[in-house]
C-alpha positions as CSV (number, residue, x, y, z in Angstrom):
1,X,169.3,126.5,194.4
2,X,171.8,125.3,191.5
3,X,172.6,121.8,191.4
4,X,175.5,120.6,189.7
5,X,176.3,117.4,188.0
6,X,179.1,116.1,186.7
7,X,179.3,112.9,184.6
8,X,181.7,111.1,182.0
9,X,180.3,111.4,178.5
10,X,183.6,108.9,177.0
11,X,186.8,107.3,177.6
12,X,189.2,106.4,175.5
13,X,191.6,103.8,176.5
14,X,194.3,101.5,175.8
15,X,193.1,98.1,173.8
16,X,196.1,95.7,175.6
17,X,195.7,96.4,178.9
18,X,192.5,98.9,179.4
19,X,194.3,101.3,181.2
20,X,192.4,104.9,180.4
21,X,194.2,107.5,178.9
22,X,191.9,110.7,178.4
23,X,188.2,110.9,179.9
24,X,185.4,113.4,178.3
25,X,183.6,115.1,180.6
26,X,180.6,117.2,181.3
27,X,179.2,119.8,184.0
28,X,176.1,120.6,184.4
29,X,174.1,123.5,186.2
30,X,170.4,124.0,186.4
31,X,167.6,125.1,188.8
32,X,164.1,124.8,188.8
33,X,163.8,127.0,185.5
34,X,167.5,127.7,183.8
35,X,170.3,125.5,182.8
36,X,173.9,125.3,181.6
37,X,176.8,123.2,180.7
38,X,180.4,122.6,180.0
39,X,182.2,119.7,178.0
40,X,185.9,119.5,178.7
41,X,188.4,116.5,178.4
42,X,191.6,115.5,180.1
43,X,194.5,113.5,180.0
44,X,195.1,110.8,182.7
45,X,198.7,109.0,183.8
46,X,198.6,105.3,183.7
47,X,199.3,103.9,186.7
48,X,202.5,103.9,188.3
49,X,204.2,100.6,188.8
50,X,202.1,98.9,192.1
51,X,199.3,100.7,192.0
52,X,196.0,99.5,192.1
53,X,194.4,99.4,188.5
54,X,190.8,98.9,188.3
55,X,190.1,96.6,185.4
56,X,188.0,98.9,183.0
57,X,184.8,96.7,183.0
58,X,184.9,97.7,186.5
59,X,185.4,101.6,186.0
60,X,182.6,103.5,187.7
61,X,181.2,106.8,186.8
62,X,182.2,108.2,190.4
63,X,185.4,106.7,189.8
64,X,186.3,108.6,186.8
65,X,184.8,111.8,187.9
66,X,187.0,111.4,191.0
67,X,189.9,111.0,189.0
68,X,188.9,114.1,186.4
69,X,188.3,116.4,189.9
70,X,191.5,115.5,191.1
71,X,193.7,116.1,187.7
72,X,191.5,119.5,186.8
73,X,193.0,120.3,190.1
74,X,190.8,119.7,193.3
75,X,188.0,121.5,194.9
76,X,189.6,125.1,193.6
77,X,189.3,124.4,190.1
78,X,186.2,122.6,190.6
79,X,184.7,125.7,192.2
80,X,185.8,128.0,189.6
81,X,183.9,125.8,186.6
82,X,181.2,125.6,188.8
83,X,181.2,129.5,189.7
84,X,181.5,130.2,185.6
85,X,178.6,128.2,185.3
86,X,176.9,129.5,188.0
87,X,177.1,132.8,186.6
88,X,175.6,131.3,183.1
89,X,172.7,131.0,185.3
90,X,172.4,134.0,187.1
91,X,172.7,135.6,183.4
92,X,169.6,134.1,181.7
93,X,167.8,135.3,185.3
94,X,168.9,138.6,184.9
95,X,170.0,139.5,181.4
96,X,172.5,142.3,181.7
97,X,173.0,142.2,177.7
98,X,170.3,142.2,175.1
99,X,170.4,142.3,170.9
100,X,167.5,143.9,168.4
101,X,166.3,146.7,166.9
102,X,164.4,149.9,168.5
103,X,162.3,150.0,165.5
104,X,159.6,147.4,163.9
């Protein structure tokens, strides 16, 4: 069974009012014997005028991922990275491709 974590590796923010602006990202797949992994980053909104805004000191890891899910797109998109890496997996299982030479 694959299990997949996601995590924020950096965020890069406004200095005046801490309001995030583009979050780094990472996926990552493994088993009990094979892994794999994406890095990806994305662009956030600030806020709209009256929403809540979480002061960044109290920015959470599940926070952010929450907010990268939701702007990569939602659970399709999020199945799709996961699928890709999924079949990463499934690739160093099985090797379909191989390189090197018939001879010594």
């Amino acid at each position: 069974m694959t299990t997949f974590t996601w995590n924020i590796a950096n965020l890069e923010r406004n200095t005046a009012d801490g309001i995030v602006f583009t979050a780094h990202y990472t996926v990552n797949a493994a088993d009990d014997t094979y892994s794999s992994g994406a890095y990806g980053s994305i662009g956030l909104e600030a806020p709209a005028e009256g929403d809540t805004v979480i002061p960044f000191a109290d920015l959470t890891s599940d926070v952010v991922v929450g907010w990268v899910k939701e702007k990569l797109g939602g659970d399709e998109k999020i199945a799709e990275i996961e699928a890709a890496l999924q079949a990463q997996i499934d690739e160093q299982r099985t090797p379909t491709k191989a390189t090197g030479l018939p001879w010594s």
